[in-house]
N, C-alpha and C positions, 0 to 999 in steps of 0.2 A: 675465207669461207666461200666457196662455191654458191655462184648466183640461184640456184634450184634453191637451195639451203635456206640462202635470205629471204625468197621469196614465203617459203613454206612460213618460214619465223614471222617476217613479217605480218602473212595475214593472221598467224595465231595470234601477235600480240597484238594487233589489231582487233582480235576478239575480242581477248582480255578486257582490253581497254574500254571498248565499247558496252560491255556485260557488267563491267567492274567485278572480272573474277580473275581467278588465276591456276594455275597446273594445281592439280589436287594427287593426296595419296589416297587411297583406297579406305585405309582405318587410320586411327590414331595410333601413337603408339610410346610403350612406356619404357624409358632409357634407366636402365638399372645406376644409379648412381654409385657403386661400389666398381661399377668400369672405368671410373675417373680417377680413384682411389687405391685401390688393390694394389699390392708390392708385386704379387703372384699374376698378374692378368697383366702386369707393365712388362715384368720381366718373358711371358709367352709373347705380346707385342713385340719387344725386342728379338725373341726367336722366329717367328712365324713371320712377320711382316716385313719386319728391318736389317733382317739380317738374308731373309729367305725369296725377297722379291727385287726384281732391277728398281734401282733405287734413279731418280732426274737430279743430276747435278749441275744442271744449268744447260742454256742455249751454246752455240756452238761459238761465238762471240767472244763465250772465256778465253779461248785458245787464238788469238785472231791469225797470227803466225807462224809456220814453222821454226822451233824452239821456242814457244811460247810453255809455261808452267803455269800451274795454279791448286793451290792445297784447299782443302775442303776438308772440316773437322766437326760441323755441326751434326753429323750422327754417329758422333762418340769416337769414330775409326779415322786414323791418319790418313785419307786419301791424296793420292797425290796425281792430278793430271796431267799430261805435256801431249804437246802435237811435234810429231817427229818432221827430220826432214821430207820425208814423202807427204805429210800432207796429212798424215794417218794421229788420230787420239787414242791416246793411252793410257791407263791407270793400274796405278800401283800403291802396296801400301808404304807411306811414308817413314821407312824406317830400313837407318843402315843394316846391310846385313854384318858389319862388326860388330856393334857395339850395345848396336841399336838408337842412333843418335837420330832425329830429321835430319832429311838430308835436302830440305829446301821450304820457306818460309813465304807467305802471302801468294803474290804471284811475283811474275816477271819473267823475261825472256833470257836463256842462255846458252851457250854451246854443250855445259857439260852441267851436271849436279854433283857441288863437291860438299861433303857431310863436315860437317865445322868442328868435329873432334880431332877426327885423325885426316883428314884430306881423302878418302877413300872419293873414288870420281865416278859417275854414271852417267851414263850418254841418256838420251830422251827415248829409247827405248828401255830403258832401263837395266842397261848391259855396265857389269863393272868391267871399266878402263884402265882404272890406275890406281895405285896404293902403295906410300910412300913404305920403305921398307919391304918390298914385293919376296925378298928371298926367305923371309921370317913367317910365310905363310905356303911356303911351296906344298905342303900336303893339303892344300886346300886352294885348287885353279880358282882362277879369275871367272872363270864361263858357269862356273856352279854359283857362285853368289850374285845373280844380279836379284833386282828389287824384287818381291816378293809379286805381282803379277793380279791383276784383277778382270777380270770381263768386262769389255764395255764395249758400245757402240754408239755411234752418231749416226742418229737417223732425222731426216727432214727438219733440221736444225737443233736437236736435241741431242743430249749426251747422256747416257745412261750407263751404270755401271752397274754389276753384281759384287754385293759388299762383302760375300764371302770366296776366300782363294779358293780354286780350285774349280768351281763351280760355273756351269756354263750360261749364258745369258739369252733367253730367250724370249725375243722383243714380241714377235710374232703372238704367241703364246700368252704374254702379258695384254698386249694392247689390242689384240681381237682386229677386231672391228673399228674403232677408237681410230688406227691406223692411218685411214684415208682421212678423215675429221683431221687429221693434226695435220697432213700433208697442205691442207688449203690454204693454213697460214703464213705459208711461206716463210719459218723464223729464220731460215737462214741468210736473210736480210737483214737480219737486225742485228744492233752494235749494244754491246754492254755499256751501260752506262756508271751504274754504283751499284753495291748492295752494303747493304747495313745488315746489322747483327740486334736481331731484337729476345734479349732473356724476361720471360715473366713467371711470376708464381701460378702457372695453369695448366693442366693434365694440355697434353700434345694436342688431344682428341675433342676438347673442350676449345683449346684455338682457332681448329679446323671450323667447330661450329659455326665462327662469327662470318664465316663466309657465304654460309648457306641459305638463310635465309634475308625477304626482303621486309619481313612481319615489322624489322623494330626498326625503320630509315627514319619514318619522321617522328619518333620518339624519341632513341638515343642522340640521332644524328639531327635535331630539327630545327638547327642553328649553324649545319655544314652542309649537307649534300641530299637535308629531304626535298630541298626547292629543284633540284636536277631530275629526280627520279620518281615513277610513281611507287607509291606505297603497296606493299602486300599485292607485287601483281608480278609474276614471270612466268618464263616457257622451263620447262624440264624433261631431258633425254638423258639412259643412259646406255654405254655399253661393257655389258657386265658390272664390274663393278665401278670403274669410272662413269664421272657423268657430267652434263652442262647445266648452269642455271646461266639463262639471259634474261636481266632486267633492261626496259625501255626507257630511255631520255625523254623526259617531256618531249625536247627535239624532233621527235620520230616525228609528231602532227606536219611537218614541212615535206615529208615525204611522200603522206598519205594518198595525195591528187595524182600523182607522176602513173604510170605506169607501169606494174608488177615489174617488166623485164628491167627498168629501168633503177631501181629500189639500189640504194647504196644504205644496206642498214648498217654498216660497221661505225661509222659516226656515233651513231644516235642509241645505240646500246653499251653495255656491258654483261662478256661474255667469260663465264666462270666457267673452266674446265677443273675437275677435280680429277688428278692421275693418280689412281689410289696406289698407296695407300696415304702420303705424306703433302702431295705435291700439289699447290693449286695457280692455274697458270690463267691471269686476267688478261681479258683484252679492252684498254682505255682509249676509244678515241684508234690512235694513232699508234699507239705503245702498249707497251708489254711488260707487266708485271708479272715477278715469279720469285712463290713464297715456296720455301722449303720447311717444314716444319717437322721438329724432332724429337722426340722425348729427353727431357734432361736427368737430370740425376735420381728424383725421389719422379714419383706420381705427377705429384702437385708441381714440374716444375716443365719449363719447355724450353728451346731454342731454337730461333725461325732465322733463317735469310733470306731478306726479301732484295730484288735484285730487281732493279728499271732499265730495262730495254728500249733501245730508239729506232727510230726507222731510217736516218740519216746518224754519221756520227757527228758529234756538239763537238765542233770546229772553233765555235766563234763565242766569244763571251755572250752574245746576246742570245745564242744556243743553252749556253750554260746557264745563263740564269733561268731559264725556261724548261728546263728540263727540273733545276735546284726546288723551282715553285710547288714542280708536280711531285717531285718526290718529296717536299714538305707536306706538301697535304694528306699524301697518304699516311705518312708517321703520324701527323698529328689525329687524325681520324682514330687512327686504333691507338693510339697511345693515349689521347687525354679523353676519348668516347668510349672504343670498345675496351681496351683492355684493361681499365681500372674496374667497369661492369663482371669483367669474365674472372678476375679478382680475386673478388668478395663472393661470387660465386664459388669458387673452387674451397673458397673457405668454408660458406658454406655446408657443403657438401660434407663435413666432420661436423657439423651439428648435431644431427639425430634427427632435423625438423622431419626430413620423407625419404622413403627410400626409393624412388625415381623421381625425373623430369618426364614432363609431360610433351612430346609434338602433337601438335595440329596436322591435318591433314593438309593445310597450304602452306607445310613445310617437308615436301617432300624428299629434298636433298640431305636433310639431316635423317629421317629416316633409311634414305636408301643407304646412306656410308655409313649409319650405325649396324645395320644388317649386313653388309658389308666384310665391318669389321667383325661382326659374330660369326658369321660363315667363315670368311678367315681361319679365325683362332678354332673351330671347330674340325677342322679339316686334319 
């Protein structure tokens, strides 16, 4: 984050602080509960959003190598990425053109990708190489079948793909403005750590939520992390339809005396970007959290990857247990706090009790990505 940035941040939330108020929306507003529901509004979601916008499949850390692979499946479609020998990422979709087998599993580094049914071999461009029995296919070249072919680009440490063939990826176009904001972060320093695979009974859109606001920290959380943070207080920007919430560390008060130009607020906050439509990318301190979050099967179900990023890589065990703490706490946070709450909520939601949820105007993030999402689907 650009030192202008922090300072701007800084003294709003130094506002905040001092006013005991927080970023406001304009009006209330009332969230149709049948958007969390709907077979017909998941299945437009899955067209319009997921299937029709460059989708973040991670920092650029997946790939750290040339011949490095990594498959990616939580938004329903076989994606398969590798960094070739030039240096360059690629994606494709995961499926032989025989038979249609995978033709490569988790991650890991290799020379070639060979599909485990019949041995058919693909290079990391995704050009077929070899295929045992070569003269049994002579009416059909080698150079016609390599992997089916996806858009994507790696920009200022991210990796983005367009999830449907054929179709071209335009980052510019998507990320506006947003652009320069993601540049500051520098992610292409940082090292993958882990990601987990978290399934729960909750609309996609309804997961997203728990991100947004800071209204329930010393309620839900007020035996985890409401003593870190103030309560019902942050800044909010967005562009288009991305956007940031930053909430303050108690911490920040050690800064307050220094200096404007001197201000190191990245400590003493946490900084939510939301890349819509799916993607929300935290900055902790030092590290980098990034949740993927996707619609599962029905309405009512999700699948997120959330994935801890470092700013050195965990060489040493005393790294690694350091690193294991922080990504325990984040599991445990939304596993035994928010998402048994977001739950019973999605339950719910099939009652009959109301047919909306209600935001507050100092919860502006959830408003702007519901509106968002309607503009969207209306489009």
């Amino acid at each position: 984050m650009l030192q202008a940035e922090q300072i701007k941040l800084g003294r709003q939330l130094f506002d905040y602080i001092d006013t005991r108020s927080t970023a406001m929306a304009h009006d209330l507003y009332r969230q149709p509960i049948h958007e969390y529901t709907s077979v017909d509004i998941a299945a437009r979601e899955q067209r319009q959003l997921f299937r029709a916008l460059p989708m973040c499949v991670g920092l650029s850390s997946l790939l750290p190598h040339a011949g490095s692979y990594q498959t990616h499946d939580a938004s329903g479609l076989p994606i398969l990425l590798t960094r070739n020998d030039r240096g360059q990422v690629q994606a494709f979709l995961n499926v032989c053109r025989h038979r249609g087998a995978r033709v490569a599993e988790a991650c890991g580094k290799a020379r070639a990708l060979v599909c485990p049914y019949h041995a058919w071999a693909y290079d990391m461009d995704g050009q077929l190489k070899a295929r045992p029995a070569d003269c049994a296919f002579a009416g059909a070249p080698q150079d016609g079948l390599g992997l089916t072919r996806l858009a994507v680009e790696e920009r200022d440490g991210v990796i983005w793909v367009m999830p449907r063939p054929a179709t071209p990826l335009n980052l510019d176009l998507h990320l506006g403005t947003l652009n320069a904001e993601l540049a500051t972060f520098e992610l292409t320093g940082f090292h993958h750590y882990e990601t987990r695979t978290l399934t729960r009974r909750m609309n996609w859109k309804l997961l997203l939520d728990t991100f947004l606001e800071s209204y329930h920290f010393c309620v839900l959380h007020k035996d985890s992390i409401c003593s870190i943070f103030y309560e019902n207080l942050g800044a909010f920007d967005h562009w288009g339809p991305h956007f940031r919430l930053v909430s303050p560390r108690k911490s920040i008060e050690q800064i307050r005396a220094q200096a404007a130009p001197q201000w190191n607020l990245l400590p003493h906050i946490v900084s939510i970007h939301v890349l819509f439509p799916n993607t929300v990318l935290v900055w902790q301190l030092d590290h980098v959290e990034l949740w993927q979050i996707h619609p599962g099967a029905s309405p009512d179900e999700s699948t997120t990857l959330l994935s801890l990023y470092t700013p050195e890589p965990a060489l040493t065990e005393s790294a690694r247990r350091h690193w294991d703490r922080n990504m325990d706490l984040v599991v445990h946070v939304v596993e035994k706090e928010d998402f048994p709450v977001g739950e019973g909520i999605q339950h719910g939601f099939h009652s009959g009790a109301q047919d909306h949820i209600l935001f507050g105007r100092n919860e502006p993030g959830l408003i702007h990505f519901h509106r968002s999402v309607s503009a969207a689907l209306a489009e």
